[in-house]
C-alpha positions as a printed Julia matrix, in Angstrom:
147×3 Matrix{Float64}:
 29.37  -74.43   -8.85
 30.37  -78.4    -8.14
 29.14  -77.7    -5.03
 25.73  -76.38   -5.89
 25.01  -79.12   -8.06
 25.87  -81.79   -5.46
 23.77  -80.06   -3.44
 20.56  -79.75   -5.58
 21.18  -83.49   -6.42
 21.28  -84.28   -2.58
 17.82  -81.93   -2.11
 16.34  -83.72   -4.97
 16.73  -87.3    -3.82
 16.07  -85.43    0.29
 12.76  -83.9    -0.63
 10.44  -87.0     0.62
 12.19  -87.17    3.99
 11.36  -84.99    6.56
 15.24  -82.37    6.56
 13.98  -80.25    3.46
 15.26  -77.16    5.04
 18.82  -75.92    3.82
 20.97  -73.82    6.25
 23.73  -71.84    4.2
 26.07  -69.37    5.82
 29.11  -67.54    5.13
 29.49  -64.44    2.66
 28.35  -66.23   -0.47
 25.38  -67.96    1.1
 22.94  -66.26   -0.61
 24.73  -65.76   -3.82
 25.11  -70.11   -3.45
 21.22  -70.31   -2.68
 19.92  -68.27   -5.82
 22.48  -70.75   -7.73
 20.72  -73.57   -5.96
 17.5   -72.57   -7.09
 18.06  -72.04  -10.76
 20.17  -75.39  -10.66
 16.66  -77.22   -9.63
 14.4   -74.72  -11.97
 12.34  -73.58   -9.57
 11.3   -69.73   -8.43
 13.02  -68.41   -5.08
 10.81  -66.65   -2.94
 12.57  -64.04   -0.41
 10.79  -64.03    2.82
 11.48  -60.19    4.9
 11.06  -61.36    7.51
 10.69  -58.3     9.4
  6.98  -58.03    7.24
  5.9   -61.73    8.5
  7.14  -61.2    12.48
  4.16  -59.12   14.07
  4.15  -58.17   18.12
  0.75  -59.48   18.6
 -0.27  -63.08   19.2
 -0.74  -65.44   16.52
 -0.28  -63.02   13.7
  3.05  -64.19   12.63
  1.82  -67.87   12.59
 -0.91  -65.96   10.31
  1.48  -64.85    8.38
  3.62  -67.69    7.69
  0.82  -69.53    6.83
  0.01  -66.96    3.98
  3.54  -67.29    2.84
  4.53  -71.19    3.16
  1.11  -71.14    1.09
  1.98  -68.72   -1.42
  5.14  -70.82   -2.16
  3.22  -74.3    -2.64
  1.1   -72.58   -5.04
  3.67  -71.85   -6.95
  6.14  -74.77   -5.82
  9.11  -72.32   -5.01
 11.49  -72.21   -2.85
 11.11  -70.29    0.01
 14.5   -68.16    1.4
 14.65  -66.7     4.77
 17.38  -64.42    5.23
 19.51  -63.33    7.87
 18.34  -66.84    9.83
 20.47  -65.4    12.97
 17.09  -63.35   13.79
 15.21  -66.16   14.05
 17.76  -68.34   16.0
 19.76  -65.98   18.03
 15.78  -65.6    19.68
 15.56  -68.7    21.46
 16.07  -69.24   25.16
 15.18  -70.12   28.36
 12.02  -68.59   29.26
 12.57  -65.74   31.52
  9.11  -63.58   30.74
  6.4   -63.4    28.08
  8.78  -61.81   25.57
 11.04  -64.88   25.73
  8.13  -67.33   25.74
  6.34  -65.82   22.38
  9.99  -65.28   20.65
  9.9   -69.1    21.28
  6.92  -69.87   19.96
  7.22  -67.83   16.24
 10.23  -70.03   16.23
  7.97  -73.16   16.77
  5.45  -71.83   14.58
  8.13  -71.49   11.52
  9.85  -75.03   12.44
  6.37  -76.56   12.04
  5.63  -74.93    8.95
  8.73  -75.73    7.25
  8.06  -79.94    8.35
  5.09  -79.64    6.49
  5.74  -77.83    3.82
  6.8   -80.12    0.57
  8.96  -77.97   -0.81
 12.36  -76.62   -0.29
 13.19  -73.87    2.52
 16.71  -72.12    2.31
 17.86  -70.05    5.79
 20.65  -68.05    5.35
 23.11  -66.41    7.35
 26.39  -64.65    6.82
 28.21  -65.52    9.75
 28.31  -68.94   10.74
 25.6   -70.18   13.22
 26.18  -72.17   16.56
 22.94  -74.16   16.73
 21.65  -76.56   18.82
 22.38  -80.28   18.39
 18.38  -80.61   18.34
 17.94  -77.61   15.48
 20.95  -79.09   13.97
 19.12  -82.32   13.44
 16.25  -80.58   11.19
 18.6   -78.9     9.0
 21.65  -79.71    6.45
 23.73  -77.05    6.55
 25.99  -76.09    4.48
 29.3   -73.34    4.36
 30.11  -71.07    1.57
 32.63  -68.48    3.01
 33.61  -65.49    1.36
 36.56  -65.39   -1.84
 39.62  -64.16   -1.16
 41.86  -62.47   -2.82
């Protein structure tokens, strides 16, 4: 629970510069981000992400936009779950699959820079990311209790 605190104090005094995106992984990850949000009072919204990813072109841009605006209406925080889909994605660009898989990943980076509220991605396992999607994120470890 220290932990949570320190880190809704660090979003809190984070939320004017341009890394308000939260990367939590390990087995209590999202047990640590519901935490996070009641710690800073403010709703959690839980993003399925399998509802906002669509096979045709520019409808899951449409989509995010629907949801990032959903959440500034109601200044929540938005959570995106099992972040490993949207990561494990990206690569070199071998044919049109690859290049659009890219681009939704674009698409939600974009959204989240603009968005002026708090984004959470979480992930169980812990994720090997690139030094350049490391930069946009803080992340944070919360492995599993054991006994």
């Amino acid at each position: 629970m220290a932990r949570v605190r320190a880190i809704a104090a660090t979003v809190n005094m984070r939320m004017n510069s341009g890394r308000k995106a939260l990367l939590l992984s390990g087995g209590n990850a999202a047990a640590a981000a519901e935490a996070i949000a009641k710690q800073l009072r403010l709703d959690l919204f839980r993003v399925d992400l399998s509802a906002v990813a669509s096979k045709f072109i520019g409808e899951t841009e449409k989509n995010l936009k629907r949801v990032f605006a959903r959440a500034e209406a109601n200044h929540a925080i938005l959570l995106f779950d099992e972040a490993d889909a949207l990561f494990g994605k990206r690569s070199n660009v071998k044919d049109a699959h690859d290049r659009f898989s890219n681009l939704e990943l674009d698409d939600l980076l974009r959204a989240i820079k603009a968005y002026d509220g708090l984004v959470l991605l979480v992930n169980k396992p812990r994720l090997t990311l690139s030094m350049i999607l490391q930069r946009r994120f803080l992340v944070y470890d919360f492995p599993s209790a054991r006994s």
